[in-house]
N, CA and C of each residue as an Amber inpcrd file, in Angstrom:
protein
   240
 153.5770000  82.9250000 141.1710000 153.7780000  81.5410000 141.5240000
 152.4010000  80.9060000 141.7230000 152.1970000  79.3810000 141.6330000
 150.7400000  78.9130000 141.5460000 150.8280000  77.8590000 142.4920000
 149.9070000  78.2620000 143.5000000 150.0120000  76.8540000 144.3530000
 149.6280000  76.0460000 144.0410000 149.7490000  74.8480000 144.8740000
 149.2310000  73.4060000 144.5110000 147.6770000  73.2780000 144.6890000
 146.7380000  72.3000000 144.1160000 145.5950000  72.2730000 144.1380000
 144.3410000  71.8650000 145.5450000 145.6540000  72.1520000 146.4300000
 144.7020000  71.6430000 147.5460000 144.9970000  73.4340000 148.2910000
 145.1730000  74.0170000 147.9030000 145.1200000  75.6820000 148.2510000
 143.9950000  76.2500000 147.8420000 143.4110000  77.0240000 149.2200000
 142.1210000  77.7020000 149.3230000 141.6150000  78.3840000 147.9140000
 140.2400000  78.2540000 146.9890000 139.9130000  78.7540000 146.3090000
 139.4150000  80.0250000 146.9600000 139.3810000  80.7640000 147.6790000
 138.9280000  82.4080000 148.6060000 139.7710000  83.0540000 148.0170000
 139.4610000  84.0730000 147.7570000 141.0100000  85.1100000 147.0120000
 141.0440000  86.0510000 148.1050000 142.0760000  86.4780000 148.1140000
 142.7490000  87.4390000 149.0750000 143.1170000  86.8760000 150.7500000
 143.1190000  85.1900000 150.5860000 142.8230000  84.7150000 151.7130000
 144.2120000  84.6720000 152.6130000 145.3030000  84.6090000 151.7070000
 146.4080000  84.2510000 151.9520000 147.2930000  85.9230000 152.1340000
 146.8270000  87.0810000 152.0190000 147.6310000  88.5050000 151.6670000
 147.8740000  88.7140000 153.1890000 149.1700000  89.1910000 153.0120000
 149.6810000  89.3840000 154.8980000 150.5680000  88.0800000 155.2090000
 150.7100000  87.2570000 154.5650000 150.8360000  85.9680000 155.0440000
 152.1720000  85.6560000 154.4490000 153.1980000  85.2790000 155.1170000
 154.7110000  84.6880000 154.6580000 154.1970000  83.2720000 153.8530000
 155.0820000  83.0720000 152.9810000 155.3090000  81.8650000 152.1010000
 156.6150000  81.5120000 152.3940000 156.8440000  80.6340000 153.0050000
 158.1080000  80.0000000 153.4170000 158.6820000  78.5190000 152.3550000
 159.1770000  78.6410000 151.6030000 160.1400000  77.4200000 151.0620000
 160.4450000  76.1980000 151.7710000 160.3090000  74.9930000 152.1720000
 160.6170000  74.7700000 152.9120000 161.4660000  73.3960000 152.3670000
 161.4270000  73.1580000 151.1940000 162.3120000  72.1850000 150.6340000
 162.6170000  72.0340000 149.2490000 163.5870000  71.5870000 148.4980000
 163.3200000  71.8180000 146.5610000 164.1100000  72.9660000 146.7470000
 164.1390000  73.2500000 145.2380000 164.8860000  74.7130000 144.9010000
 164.1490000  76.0710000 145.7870000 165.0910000  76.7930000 146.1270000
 165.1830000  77.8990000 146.5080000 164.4190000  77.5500000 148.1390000
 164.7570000  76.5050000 148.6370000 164.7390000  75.8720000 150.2980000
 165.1420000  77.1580000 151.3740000 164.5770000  77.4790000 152.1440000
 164.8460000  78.6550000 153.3510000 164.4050000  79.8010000 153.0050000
 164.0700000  80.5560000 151.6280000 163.5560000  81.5770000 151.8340000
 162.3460000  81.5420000 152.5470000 161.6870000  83.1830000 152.5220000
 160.5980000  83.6440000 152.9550000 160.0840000  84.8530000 152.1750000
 159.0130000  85.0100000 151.6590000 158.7050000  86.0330000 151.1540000
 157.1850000  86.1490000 151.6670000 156.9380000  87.9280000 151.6100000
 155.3460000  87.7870000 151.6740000 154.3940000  88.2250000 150.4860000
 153.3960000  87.3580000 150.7920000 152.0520000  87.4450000 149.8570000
 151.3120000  88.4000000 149.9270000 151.7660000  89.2390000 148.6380000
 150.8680000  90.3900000 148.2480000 149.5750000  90.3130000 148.0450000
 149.1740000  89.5860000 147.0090000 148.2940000  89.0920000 146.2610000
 147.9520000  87.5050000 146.3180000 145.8570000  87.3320000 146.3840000
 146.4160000  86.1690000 146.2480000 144.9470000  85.6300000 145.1650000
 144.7900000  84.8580000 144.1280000 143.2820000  84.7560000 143.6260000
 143.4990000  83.5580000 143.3270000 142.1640000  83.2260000 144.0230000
 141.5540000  81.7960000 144.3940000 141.1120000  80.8140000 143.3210000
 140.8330000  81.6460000 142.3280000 140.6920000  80.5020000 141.3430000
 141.8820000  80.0780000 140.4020000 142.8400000  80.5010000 140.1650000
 143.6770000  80.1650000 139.5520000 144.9430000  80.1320000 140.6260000
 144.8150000  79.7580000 142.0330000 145.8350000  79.8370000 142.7430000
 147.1910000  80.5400000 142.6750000 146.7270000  81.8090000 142.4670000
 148.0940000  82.1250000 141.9460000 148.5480000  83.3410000 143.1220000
 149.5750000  83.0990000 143.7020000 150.3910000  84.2040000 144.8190000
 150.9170000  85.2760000 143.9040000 150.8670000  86.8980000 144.2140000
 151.8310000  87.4270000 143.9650000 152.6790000  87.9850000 145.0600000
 153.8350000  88.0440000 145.0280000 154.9060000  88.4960000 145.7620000
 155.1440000  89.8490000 146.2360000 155.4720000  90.0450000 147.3050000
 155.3580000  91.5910000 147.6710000 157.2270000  91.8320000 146.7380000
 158.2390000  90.6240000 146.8330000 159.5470000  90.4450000 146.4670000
 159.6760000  89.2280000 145.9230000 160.6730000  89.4980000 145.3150000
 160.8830000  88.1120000 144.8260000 161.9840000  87.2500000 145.7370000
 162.5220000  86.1280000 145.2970000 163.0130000  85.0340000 145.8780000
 164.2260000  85.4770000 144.6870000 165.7880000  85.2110000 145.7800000
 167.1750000  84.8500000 144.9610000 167.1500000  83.6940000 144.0270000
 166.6860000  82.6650000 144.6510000 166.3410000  81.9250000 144.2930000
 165.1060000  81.6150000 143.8420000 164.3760000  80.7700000 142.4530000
 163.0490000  80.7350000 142.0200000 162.3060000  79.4680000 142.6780000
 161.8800000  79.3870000 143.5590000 160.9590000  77.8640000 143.8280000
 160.3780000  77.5690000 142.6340000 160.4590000  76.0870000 142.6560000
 159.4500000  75.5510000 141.4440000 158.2680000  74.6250000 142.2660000
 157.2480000  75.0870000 142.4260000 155.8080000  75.1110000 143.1470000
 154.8820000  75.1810000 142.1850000 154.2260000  74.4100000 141.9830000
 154.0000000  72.7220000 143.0300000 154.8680000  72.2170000 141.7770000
 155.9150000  70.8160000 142.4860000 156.4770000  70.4730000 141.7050000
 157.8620000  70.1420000 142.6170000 159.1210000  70.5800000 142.3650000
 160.0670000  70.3630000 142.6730000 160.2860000  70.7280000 144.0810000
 159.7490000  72.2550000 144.2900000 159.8550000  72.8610000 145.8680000
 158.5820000  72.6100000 146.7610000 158.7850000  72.2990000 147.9970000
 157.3780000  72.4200000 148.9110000 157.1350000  73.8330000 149.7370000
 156.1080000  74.1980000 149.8900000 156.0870000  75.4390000 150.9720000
 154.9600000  75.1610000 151.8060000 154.9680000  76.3220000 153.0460000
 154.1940000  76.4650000 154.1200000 153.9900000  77.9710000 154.2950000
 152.6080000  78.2310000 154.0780000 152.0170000  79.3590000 154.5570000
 151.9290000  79.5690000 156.0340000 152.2280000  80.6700000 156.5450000
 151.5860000  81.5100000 157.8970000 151.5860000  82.4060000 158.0050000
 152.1030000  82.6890000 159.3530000 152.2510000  84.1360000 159.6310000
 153.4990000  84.8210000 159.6310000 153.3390000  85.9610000 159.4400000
 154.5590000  86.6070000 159.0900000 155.1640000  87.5670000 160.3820000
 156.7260000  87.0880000 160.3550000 157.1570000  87.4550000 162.0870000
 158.1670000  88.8470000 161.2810000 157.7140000  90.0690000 161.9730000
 159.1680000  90.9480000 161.3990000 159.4270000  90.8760000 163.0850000
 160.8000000  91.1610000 162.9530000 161.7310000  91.5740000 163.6530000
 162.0380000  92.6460000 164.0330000 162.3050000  94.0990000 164.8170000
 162.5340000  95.2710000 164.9430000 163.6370000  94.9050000 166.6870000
 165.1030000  95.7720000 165.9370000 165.4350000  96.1850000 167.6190000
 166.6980000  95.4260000 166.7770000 167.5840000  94.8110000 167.4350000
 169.0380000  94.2090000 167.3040000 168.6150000  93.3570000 165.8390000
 167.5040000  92.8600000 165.6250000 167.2110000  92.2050000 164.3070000
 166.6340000  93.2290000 163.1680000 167.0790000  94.3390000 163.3200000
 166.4910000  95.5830000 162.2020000 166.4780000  94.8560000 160.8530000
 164.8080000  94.9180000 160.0690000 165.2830000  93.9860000 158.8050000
 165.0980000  92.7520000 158.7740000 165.6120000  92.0550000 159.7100000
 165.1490000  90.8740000 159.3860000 163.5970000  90.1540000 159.5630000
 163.4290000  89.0850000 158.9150000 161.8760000  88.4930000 159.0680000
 162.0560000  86.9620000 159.3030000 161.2490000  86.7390000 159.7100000
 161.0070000  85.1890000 160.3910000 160.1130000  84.6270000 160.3920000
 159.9680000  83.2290000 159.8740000 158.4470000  82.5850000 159.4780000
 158.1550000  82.0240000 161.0760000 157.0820000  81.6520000 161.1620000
 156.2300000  81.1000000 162.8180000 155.6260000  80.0310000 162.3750000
């Protein structure tokens, strides 16, 4: 996936870091950023999305941090 042009040219700046969907196709996921290189903005996915965001373009997202869950939420993950 390729972010939009106002995303950090640093590579590897974004790895560790949830990519959250936050509107447009495929709205509510979360996935995390495997990969990330700065000059051609391009994320790779540790997973993919059920849904495909179309970024930059149709879907918006928000980078942060990435919340796992352990205990009654086994599995699940949560953007912050």
């Amino acid at each position: 996936m390729v972010l939009n042009s106002s995303a950090s040219s640093s590579d590897d700046i974004y790895n560790g870091s949830a990519l959250y969907i936050a509107s447009g196709t495929g709205s509510g996921q979360v996935a995390t950023i495997q990969s990330y290189v700065g000059s051609s903005r391009t994320i790779t996915l540790s997973s993919g999305y059920s849904v495909t965001p179309v970024a930059p373009g149709d879907s918006t997202y928000d980078i942060g941090p990435l919340v796992t869950i352990a205990g009654d939420g086994t599995g699940a993950s949560a953007y912050a």
